[in-house]
ZAKE-344705 format. One record per residue (C-alpha): residue number from 1; residue in one letter; y, z, x. Coordinates in steps of 0.25 Angstrom, whole numbers, plus 5000, padded with zeros to 4 digits. Each point is the difference from the previous one (the first is absolute). Layout:
<mimars>
    n  res     y     z     x
  NUM    A     Y     Z     X
...
</mimars>
This chain:
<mimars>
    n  res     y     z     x
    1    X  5528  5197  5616
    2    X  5013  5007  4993
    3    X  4999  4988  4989
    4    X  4986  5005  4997
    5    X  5002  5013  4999
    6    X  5013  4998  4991
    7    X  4993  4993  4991
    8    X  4986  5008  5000
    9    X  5012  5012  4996
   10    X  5008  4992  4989
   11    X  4984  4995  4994
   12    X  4997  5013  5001
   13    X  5012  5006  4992
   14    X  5000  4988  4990
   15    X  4986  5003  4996
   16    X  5004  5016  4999
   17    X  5010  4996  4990
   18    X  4990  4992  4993
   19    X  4990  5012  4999
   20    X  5010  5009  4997
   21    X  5007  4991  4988
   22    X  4987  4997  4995
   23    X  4996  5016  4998
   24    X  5014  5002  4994
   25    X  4997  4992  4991
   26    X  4988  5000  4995
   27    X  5003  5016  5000
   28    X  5011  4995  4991
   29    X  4992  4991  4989
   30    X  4992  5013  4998
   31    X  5010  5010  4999
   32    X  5006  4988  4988
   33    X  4988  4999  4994
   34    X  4995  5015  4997
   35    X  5016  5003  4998
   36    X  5000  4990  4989
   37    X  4986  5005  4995
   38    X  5004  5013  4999
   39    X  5015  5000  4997
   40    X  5001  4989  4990
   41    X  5016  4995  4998
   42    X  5006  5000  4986
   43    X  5009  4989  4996
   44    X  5013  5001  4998
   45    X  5005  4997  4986
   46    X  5012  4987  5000
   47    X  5002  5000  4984
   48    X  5015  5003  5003
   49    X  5000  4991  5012
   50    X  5010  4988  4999
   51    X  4993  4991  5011
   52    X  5007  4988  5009
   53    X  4990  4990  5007
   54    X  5007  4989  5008
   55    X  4992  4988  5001
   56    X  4993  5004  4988
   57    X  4999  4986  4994
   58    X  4986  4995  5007
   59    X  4990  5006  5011
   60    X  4999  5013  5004
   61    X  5014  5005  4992
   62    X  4995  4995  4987
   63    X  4985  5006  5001
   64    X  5007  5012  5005
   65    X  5009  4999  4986
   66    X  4988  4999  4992
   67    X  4993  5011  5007
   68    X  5010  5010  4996
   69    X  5001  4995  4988
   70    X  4987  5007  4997
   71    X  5007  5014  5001
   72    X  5010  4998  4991
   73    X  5014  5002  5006
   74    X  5012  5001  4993
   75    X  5005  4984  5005
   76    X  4996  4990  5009
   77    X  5010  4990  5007
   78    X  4996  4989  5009
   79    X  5010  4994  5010
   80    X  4998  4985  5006
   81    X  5004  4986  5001
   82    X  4992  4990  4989
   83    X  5002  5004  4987
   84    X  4988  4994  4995
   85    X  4989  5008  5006
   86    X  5009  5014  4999
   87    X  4999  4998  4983
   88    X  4986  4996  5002
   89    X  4999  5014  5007
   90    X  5008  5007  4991
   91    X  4993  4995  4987
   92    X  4985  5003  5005
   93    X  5006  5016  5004
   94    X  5007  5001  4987
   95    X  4986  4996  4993
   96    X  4993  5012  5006
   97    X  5008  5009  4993
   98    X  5013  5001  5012
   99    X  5014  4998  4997
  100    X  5004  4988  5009
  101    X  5013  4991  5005
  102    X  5002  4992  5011
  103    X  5013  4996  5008
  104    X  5001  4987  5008
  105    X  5006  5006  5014
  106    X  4997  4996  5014
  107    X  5000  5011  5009
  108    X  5005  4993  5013
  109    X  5016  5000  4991
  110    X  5007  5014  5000
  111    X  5007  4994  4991
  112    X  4988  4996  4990
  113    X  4995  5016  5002
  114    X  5013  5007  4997
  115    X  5002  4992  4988
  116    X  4987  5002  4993
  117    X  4999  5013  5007
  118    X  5013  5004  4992
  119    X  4993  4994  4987
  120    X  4987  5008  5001
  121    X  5010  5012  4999
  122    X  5008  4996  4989
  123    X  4989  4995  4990
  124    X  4986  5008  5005
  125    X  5006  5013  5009
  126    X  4995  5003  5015
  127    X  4989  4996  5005
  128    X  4989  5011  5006
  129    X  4991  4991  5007
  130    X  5002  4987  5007
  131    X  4992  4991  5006
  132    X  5005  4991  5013
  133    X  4988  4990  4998
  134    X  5009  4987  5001
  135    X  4992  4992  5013
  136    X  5003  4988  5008
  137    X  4992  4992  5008
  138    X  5006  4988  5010
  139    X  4986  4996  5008
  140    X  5000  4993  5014
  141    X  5005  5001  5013
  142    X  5012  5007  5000
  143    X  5006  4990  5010
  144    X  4998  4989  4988
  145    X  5006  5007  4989
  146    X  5014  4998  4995
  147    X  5009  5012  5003
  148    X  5004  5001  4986
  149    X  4985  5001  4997
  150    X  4998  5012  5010
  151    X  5014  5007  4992
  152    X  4994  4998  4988
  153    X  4987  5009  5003
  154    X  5009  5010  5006
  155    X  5009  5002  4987
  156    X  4989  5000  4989
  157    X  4988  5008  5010
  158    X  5010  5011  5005
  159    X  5014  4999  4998
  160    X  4996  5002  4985
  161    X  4994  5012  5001
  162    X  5013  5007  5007
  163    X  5008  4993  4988
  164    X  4991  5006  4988
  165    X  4997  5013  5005
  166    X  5016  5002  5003
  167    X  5002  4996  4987
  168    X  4989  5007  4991
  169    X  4998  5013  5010
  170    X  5014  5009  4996
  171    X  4997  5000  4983
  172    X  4985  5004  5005
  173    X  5005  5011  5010
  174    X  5009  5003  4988
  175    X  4990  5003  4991
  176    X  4990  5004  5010
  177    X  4989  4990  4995
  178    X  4996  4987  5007
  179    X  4991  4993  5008
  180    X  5001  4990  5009
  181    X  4987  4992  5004
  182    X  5002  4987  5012
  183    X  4991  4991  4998
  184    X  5000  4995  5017
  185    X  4988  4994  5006
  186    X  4989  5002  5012
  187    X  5008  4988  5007
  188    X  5011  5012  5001
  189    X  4990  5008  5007
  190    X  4993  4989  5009
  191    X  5006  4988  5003
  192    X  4993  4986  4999
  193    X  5005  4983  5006
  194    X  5004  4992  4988
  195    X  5008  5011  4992
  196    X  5010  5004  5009
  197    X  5013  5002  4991
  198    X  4991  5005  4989
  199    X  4992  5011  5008
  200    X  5014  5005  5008
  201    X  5007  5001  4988
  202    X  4987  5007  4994
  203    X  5000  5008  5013
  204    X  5014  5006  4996
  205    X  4996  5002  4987
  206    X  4990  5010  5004
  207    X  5011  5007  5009
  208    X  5007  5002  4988
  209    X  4991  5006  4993
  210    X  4997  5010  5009
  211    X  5016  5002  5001
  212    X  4999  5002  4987
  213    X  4990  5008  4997
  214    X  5004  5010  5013
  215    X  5015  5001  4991
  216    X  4993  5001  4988
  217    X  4993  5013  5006
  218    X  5011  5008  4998
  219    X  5006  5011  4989
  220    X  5011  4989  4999
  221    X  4993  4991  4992
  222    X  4990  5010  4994
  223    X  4991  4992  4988
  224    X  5002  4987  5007
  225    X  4985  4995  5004
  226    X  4997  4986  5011
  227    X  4988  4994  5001
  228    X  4999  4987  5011
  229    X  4988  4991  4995
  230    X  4993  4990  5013
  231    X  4992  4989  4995
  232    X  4990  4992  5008
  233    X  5002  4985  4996
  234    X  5000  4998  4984
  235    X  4992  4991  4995
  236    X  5013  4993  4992
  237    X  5009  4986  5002
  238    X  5008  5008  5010
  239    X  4989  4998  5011
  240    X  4991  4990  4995
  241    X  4994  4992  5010
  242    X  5000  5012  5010
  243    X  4986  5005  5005
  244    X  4993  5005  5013
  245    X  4987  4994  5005
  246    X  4990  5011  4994
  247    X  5007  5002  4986
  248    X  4990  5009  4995
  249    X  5003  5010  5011
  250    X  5014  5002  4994
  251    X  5001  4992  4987
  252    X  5014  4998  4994
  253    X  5003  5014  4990
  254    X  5002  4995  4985
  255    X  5014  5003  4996
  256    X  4994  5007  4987
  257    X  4994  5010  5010
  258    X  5013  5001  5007
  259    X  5008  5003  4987
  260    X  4989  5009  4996
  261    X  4999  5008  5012
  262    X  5016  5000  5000
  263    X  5002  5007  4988
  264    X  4989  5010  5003
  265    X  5009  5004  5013
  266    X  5014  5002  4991
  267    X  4992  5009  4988
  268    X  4993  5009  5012
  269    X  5014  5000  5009
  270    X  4993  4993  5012
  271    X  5009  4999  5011
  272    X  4992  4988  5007
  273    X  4990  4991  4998
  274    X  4992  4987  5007
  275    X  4992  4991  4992
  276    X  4989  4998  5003
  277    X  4998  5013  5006
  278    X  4991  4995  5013
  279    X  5011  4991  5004
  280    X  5008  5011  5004
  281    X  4989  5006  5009
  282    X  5001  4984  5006
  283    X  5013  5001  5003
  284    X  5000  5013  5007
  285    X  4988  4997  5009
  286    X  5008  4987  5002
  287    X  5011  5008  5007
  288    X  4989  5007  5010
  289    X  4996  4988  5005
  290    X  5007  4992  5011
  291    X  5007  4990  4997
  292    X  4988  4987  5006
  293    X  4990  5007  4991
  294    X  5008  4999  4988
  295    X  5007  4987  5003
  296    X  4984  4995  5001
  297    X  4995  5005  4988
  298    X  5010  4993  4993
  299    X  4998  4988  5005
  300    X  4984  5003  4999
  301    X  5003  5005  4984
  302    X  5010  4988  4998
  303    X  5011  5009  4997
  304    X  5008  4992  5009
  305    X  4999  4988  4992
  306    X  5000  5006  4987
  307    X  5011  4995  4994
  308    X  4999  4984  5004
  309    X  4998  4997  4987
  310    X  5007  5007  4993
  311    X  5013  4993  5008
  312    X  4992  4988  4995
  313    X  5001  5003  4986
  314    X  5015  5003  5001
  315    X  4998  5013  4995
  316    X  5016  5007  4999
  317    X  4996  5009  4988
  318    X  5008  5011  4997
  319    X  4998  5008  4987
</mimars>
């Protein structure tokens, strides 16, 4: 009789929650809509922006390049590993009009950062807004994969951004101009089986950002802007082969969209952003369920089995 009334109480306040989460929410679209409606943002001009994107060769760095290209700043320099696809970027931005160079340089090597960290300030000057884009993915069973596989995601997801940002944050506290946009993911914010490394590493990434922009919050680093992007699953090689049983419930997000909805945060100063916004309401329903409820809706929705075949395809893309 005490079970049952325990867990009539413990229904009973999960359902509260529920209702609760589900007004605030839904209070909270309206009050985004009409504020948008009403109190539209300008955007901010980067014409004297000198603009760093790591991974910026393919993916979400180079549509993210070529969408900023479209306003014009003073330079663009792409950070990553194959050379080939970062002078294929860097000639489709300089054909609309940007100035733009590459350097080849993998994040997961202090060494490789402070040495062409060192050169962007010798030949361009500081840099006023990076962005920590540079993503890598190592699918399966973390039991199954290589320890030096596991490290690997570690430095390029996360330690990276701690090395740039120490790196490029004092000249735009100097000059009191700068922004800093992380480019995490909604595996940082929800975890899922198949993608272990990949979503804890993701899940520090989102820490930092907050960190960050909590620091960044203060008269000390007074001009310096963060914004912290979360994509759903991007439709790109990164995560072929990944999909849930009803995909047109939550389909995969073009990177186009990603990169267009990206730059839109920086020009406005947005502080954080999910992408698409539903999933973010998702995830925190998720957290006012018990754990048997969502465990079987993702088992129901396939979420549990998501990334079989992207393990089958071999997928270990990093940008």
């Amino acid at each position: 009789m005490l079970q049952f009334i325990l867990l009539a109480g413990t229904t009973a306040i999960n359902v509260a929650y529920f209702i609760i989460g589900s007004w605030y929410l839904t209070v909270k679209v309206i009050f985004i809509l009409f504020r948008r409606a009403l109190l539209p943002t300008s955007l901010k001009a980067i014409e004297n922006d000198i603009i760093l994107i790591t991974g910026g060769g393919r993916g979400l760095g180079r549509q993210i390049a070529l969408e900023f290209a479209k306003y014009k700043p003073k330079l663009i320099i792409l950070w990553g590993r194959h050379v080939q696809s970062l002078s294929q970027t860097s000639t489709e931005v300089c054909a609309l009009g940007t100035p733009c160079v590459y350097m080849q340089c993998d994040v997961s090597i202090k060494e490789d950062i402070d040495k062409q960290a060192n050169e962007i300030k010798r030949q361009h000057g500081a840099v006023t807004i990076l962005v920590n884009n540079a993503g890598l993915l190592a699918p399966g069973n973390f039991l199954e994969v290589e320890d030096e596989k596991i490290e690997q995601v570690f430095k390029v997801n996360i330690l990276a951004h701690f090395r740039t940002v120490k790196t490029f944050l004092p000249e735009m506290q100097q000059l009191e101009h700068g922004h800093i946009v992380t480019i995490g993911s909604c595996l940082g914010i929800s975890g899922m089986d198949g993608v272990s490394s990949y979503s804890s590493s993701k899940f520090g990434v989102t820490s930092f950002a907050d960190s960050l922009a909590a620091m960044l919050d203060s008269a000390t680093y007074k001009g310096v802007e963060s914004t912290a992007v979360y994509p759903f699953q991007i439709s790109n090689s990164m995560f072929a082969g990944c999909e849930i049983r009803f995909p047109r419930l939550f389909p995969p997000v073009d990177e186009k969209y990603v990169a267009v909805k990206t730059v839109e945060a920086v020009l406005t100063n947005t502080k954080s952003l999910m992408i698409p916004r539903l999933i973010g309401y998702v995830i925190i329903l998720k957290t006012l369920m018990p754990f048997e409820v969502t465990t079987k809706l993702n088992k129901f929705f396939g979420v549990s089995t998501a990334m079989e075949k992207c393990k089958k395809l071999g997928n270990s893309t990093s940008s």
